[in-house]
LONU-870669 format. One record per residue (C-alpha): residue in one letter; x, y, z. Coordinates in steps of 0.1 Angstrom, whole numbers, plus 5000, padded with zeros to 4 digits. Layout:
<rs>
aXYZ ...
</rs>
This chain:
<rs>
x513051385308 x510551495285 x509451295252 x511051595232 x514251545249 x515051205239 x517051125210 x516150875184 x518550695164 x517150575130 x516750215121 x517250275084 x514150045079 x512150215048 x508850385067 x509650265101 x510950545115 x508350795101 x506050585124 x508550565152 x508750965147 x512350945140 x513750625151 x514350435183 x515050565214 x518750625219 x520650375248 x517250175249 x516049815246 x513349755221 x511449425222 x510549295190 x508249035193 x506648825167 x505348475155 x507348245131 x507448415098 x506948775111 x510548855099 x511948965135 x515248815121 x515349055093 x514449355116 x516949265140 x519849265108 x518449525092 x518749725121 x522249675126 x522949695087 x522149985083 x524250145114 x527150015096 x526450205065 x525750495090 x529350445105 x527750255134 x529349925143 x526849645157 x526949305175 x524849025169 x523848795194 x522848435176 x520748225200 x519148025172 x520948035134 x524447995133 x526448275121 x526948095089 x523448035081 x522648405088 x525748555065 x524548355038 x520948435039 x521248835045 x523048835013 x520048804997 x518849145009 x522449295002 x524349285035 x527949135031 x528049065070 x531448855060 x532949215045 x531849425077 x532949145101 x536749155084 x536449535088 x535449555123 x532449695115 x530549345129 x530749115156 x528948805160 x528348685197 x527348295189 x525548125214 x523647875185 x522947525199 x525747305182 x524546965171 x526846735192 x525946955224 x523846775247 x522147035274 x522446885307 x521147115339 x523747105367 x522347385386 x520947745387 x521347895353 x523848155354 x524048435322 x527248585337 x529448395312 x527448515282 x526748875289 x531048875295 x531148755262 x528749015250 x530749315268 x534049205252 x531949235215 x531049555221 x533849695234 x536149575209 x534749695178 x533249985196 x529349895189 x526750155190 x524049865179 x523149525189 x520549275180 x519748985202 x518148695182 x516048535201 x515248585244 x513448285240 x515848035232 x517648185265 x514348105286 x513747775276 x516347675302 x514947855325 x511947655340 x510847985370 x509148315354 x510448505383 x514048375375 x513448485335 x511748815345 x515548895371 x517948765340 x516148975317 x516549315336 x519949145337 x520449185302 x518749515302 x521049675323 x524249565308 x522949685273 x521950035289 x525650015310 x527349985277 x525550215260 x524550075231 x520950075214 x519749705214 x516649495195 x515549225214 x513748945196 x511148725212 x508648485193 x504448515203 x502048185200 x499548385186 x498848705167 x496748845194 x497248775231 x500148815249 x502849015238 x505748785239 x506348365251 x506848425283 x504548725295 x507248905315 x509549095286 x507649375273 x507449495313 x511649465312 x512549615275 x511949995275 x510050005242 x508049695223 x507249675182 x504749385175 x505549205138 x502549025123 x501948755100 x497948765098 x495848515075 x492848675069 x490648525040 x493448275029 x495548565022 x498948685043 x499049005055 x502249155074 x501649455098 x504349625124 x502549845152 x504750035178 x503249925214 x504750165237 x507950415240 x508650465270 x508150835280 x507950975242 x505550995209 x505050765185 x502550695154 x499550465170 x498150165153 x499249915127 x501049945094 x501349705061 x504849635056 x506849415034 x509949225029 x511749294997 x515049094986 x518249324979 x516149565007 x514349395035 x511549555052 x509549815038 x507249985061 x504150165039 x503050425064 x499550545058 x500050795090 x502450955060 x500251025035 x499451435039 x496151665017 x498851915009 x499451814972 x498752114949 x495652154922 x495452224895 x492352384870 x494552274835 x492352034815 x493851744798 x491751534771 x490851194780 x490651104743 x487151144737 x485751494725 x482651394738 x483451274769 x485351604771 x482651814769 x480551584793 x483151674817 x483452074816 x486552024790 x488251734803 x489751594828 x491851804859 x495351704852 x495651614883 x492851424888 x492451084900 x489150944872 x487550614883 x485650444852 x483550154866 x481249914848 x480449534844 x482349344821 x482249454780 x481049744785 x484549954775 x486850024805 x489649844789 x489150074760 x488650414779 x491850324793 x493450214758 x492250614746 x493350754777 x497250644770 x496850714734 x495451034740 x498951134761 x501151024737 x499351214708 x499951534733 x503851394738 x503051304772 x505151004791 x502050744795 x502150434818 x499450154822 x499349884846 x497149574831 x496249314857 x493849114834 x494949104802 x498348994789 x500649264762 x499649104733 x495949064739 x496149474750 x498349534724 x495749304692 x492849474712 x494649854704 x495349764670 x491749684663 x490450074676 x493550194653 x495750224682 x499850144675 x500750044712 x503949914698 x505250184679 x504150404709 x506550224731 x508850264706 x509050584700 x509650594747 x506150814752 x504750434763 x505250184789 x502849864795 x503549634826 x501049364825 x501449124857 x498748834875 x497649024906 x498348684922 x502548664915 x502648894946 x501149064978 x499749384975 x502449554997 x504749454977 x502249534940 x502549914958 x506249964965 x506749834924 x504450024908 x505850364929 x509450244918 x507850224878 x506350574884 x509650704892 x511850544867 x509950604837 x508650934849 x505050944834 x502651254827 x499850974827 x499150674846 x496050404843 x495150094861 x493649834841 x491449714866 x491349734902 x488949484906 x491649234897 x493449314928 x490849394951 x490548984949 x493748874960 x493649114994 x491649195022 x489149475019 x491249665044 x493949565027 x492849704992 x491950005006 x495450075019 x496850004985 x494450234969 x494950514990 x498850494991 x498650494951 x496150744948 x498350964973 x501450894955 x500550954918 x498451314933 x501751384948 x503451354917 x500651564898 x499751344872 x496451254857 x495350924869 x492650674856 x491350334874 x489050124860 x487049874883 x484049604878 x480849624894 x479749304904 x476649264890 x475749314847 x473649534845 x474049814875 x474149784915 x474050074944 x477650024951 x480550084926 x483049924941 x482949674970 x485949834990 x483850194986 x487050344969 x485150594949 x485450854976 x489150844969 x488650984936 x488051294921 x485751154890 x483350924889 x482150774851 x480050474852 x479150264826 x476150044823 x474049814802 x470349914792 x468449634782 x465849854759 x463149654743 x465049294741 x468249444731 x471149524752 x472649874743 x475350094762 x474850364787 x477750644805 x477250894826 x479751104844 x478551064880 x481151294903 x483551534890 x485151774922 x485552134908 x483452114880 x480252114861 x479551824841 x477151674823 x474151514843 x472451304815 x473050874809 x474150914774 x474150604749 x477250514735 x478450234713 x481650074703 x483749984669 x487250004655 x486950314653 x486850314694 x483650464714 x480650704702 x478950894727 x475450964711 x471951084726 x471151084762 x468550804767 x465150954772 x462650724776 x463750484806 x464850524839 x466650324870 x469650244846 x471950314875 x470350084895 x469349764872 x465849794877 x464849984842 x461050144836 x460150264801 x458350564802 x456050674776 x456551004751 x453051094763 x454151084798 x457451224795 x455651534781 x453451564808 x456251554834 x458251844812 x455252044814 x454952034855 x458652144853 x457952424832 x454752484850 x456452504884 x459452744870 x457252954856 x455453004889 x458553064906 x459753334884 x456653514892 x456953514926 x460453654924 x459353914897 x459454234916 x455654424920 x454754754900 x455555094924 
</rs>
């Protein structure tokens, strides 16, 4: 049969089956596989969840938790499995070990009895599901691979003789190695999805990769997920993420007139604008304008704070004549301001897309990355940025980030994750130390589609916000930190070689007398 030919039968798992390229193989055994923690549990329910809802009875095989144990703790993502089982919509089939059962081996182990038991499930609530959780607490009475490796094609070909589309669970010792326990399942199971629970850096990291399908497509490598209560997993496929989202050349003001002009007459309003400097030298309040800028235009504004807390933002507004309050008030404003470390970045992602979409906003800014990029993998960060960056492009609004450069007074990276080739807009700002005293420099470094200004202007700051002033003429390596005064006499000299060497060339191109 070829891969086109087989039919896939959605999971229902948010993002899975865009990597799975529709779902799982119809009248097939999946092997999930996984180490503690990797939620195979939840996949398995989840699974079978959300066939019911589809009109898809299911059966779930309980090696390990007892059916009460798992109908109280899937409540918790929204799955009444006490409802469905009065319904017929649910079957359990429990084979949990019972605390006054004492295992005693008489003999070859025999799965006859059980996959009976299974059949009957099936049959009577007509399953087109079933989850089995977990092969290895099956194999632990079986001491031979060979005899694990014949009950296991057992199993397999029950499931494919009764049609149904089954998730088979099986625990890893590791995150890398072999595939499942025993080393002998993912050759049975027709298809096999790794779950896993990395620590990298001190910090968790979930990822779901698709191993094989046997004898069709599916998306290749691994992908962030999370699990969310009232939902479950939430797959964030990167693989989804398409260049198709429209431009456009409209201008909208980033609050500055200067600035404005530095940048050709704005900002695109679809633009993604990254603003990075050390600390103090104005992100927070380029971000501050930005907002207040939308909501002088009636434009929905929404800013995501990460360092600050509301009423610091909101005091710090106040004193550049900003009314944050009154803004919100008046439902053109929105302020979420959260610790980067209350949650995983996975899960930072999938609330700050559901934010988007409630409120709705012409305007979004990110008050800083930096604050996130610390509590994730570099990998990691990059993943988040991208998915946001995609999403709020997709959604053609004007974005602004703001991110810290790790040293005070310049560097030759501006980010550590590299994110700036994410972005359409580049404006750095940097200190100048300039004869003992520390002033303020901006430049607008990258702007796609546009002319901009090329010069490091000098800016300063006061409640009346920023002032972009002269460009600075007489030093150079401001970018960089590493700062040489020039002298008037010498900057005139180099001016002259320019106009020197233009001069020349304008000759040569000058056509000759006939």
């Amino acid at each position: 049969m070829c891969a086109d030919q087989i039919e896939r039968l959605p999971t229902g798992i948010t993002g899975f089956d865009h990597i799975a390229n529709g779902g799982l193989p119809k009248g097939r055994t999946t092997l999930v596989s996984g180490t503690a923690g990797s939620a195979k549990t939840v996949f398995a329910a989840q699974f079978l969840a959300a066939g019911i809802k589809r009109g898809e009875p299911g059966v779930f095989v309980t090696f390990e938790e007892t059916p009460e144990a798992l109908r109280r703790n899937m409540l918790g993502f929204g799955w009444d499995i006490a409802r469905w089982e009065a319904e017929g919509k649910w079957a359990f089939v429990d084979v949990s070990p019972q605390p006054e059962e004492e295992l005693v081996e008489l003999g070859a182990y025999d799965l006859g009895a059980l996959l009976a038991r299974i059949e009957h499930a099936v049959r009577s609530i007509g399953a087109v599901r079933l989850s089995m959780d977990s092969l290895g607490a099956i194999f632990t009475r079986l001491n031979d691979s060979r005899v694990v490796r014949n009950e296991l094609l057992r199993i397999v070909s029950t499931l494919r003789r009764l049609g149904v589309t089954a998730v088979l669970t099986a625990e890893r010792t590791q995150e890398y190695g072999e595939i499942a326990r025993y080393g002998v399942e993912e050759f049975v199971s027709d298809d096999v999805v790794i779950l896993r629970n990395l620590l990298e850096d001190e910090k968790r990291r979930r990822t779901v990769e698709i191993l094989k399908f046997r004898g069709t497509s599916h998306q290749k490598g691994s992908f962030p997920f999370t699990v969310i209560p009232g939902e479950g997993i939430h797959v964030i496929p990167l693989s989804a993420i398409e260049l198709k989202q429209r431009s456009s050349s409209v201008r909208t003001t980033s609050g500055n007139a200067e600035l404005d002009r530095m940048c050709g007459g704005g900002f695109f309003r679809d633009s993604i604008v990254l603003v990075s400097g050390a600390t103090g030298t104005g992100k927070t309040l380029m971000a501050t304008t930005f907002m207040a800028a939308g909501v002088r235009q009636n434009e929905r504004s929404l800013l995501f704070a990460f360092e600050e807390s509301r009423d610091q933002l909101f005091r710090n507004a106040i004193g550049w004549g900003i009314d944050f309050e009154q803004m919100e008030r008046d439902g053109l404003l929105r302020v979420i301001c959260n610790y980067p470390e209350v949650t995983s970045l996975e899960d930072q992602l999938i609330f700050m897309k559901a934010e988007i979409d409630r409120f709705r906003p012409q305007r979004v800014a990110v008050d800083s990355l930096s604050a996130l990029e610390r509590v994730a993998t570099i990998k990691g960060f990059r993943e988040f940025v991208i998915g946001l960056t995609s999403f709020i492009k997709h959604q053609e609004m004007a974005g602004l980030y703001t991110a810290t450069t790790p040293t005070l007074l310049g560097g030759s990276s501006i980010t550590e994750a590299h994110i700036s080739t994410i972005t359409d807009s580049i404006i750095l700002l940097r200190y100048v130390e300039l004869f003992g005293e520390m002033r303020r420099g901006l430049t607008v470094l990258k702007m796609r589609g546009s002319s901009h200004d090329k010069d490091i202007r000098e800016f300063t700051i006061d409640s009346r916000g920023m002032h972009i002033g002269r460009p600075f003429r007489n030093i150079s390596g401001i970018l960089s930190g590493q700062f040489t005064h020039i002298a008037p006499s010498e900057i005139d000299r180099l001016s002259a070689m320019f106009r020197d060497d233009e001069s020349s060339d304008a000759a040569q191109d000058k056509p000759s007398a006939s």
